[in-house]
C-alpha positions as CSV (number, residue, x, y, z in Angstrom):
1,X,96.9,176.7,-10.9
2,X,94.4,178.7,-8.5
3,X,94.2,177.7,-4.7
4,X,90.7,177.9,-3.4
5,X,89.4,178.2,-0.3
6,X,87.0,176.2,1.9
7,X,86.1,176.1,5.3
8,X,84.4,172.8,7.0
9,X,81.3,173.4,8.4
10,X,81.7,169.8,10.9
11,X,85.0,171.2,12.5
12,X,85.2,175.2,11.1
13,X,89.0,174.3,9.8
14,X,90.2,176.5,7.3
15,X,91.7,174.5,4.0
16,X,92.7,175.7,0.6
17,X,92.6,173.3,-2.8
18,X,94.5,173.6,-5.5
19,X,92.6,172.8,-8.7
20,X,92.8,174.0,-12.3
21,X,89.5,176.8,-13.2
22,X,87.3,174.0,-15.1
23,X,86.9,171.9,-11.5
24,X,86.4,175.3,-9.1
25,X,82.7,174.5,-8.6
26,X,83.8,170.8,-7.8
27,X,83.0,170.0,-4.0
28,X,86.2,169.6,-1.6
29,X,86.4,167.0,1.1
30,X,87.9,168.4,4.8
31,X,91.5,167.1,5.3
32,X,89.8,165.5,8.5
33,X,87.5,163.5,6.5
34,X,84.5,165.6,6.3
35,X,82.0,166.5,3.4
36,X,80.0,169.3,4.6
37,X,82.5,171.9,3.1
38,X,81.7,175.9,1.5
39,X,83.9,177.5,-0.6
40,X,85.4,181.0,0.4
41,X,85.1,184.1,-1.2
42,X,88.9,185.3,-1.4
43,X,90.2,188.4,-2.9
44,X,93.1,189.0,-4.7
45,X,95.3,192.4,-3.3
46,X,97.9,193.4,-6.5
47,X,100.2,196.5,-5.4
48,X,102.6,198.5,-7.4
49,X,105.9,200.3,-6.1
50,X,105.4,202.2,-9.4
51,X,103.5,205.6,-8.7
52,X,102.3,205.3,-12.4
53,X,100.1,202.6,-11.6
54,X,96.9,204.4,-10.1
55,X,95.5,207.7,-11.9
56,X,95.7,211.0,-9.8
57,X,92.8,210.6,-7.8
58,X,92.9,206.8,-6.4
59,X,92.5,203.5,-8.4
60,X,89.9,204.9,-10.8
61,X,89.1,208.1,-9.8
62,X,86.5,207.4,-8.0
63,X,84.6,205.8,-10.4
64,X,84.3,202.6,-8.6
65,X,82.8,203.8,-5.7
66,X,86.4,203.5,-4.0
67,X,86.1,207.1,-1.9
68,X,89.1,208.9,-4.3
């Protein structure tokens, strides 16, 4: 199941939600009790200890814009 991330704009604590993909638009209350919450944008970092993983050249080649 995904863990989300919010952030209360009442007392700025950081708090993440568990909650299956259909509900990740639903709003999340503060562990302290407050409503005024946003959702975080979070990125996901995958790493390989396999040097076959990336092409010769960086993730994509440079394609994505990523500098290789």
């Amino acid at each position: 199941m995904p863990t989300y991330a919010y952030r209360c704009r009442d007392c700025t604590r950081t708090f993440e939600v568990k909650r299956p993909m259909s509900e990740s638009g639903a709003p999340a209350s503060c562990p302290e009790g407050h409503a005024d919450t946003v959702k975080l944008l979070t990125t996901v970092s995958l790493t390989s200890s396999s040097s076959a993983a990336a092409p010769a050249g960086g993730c994509c080649g440079g394609a994505c814009g990523c500098g290789s």
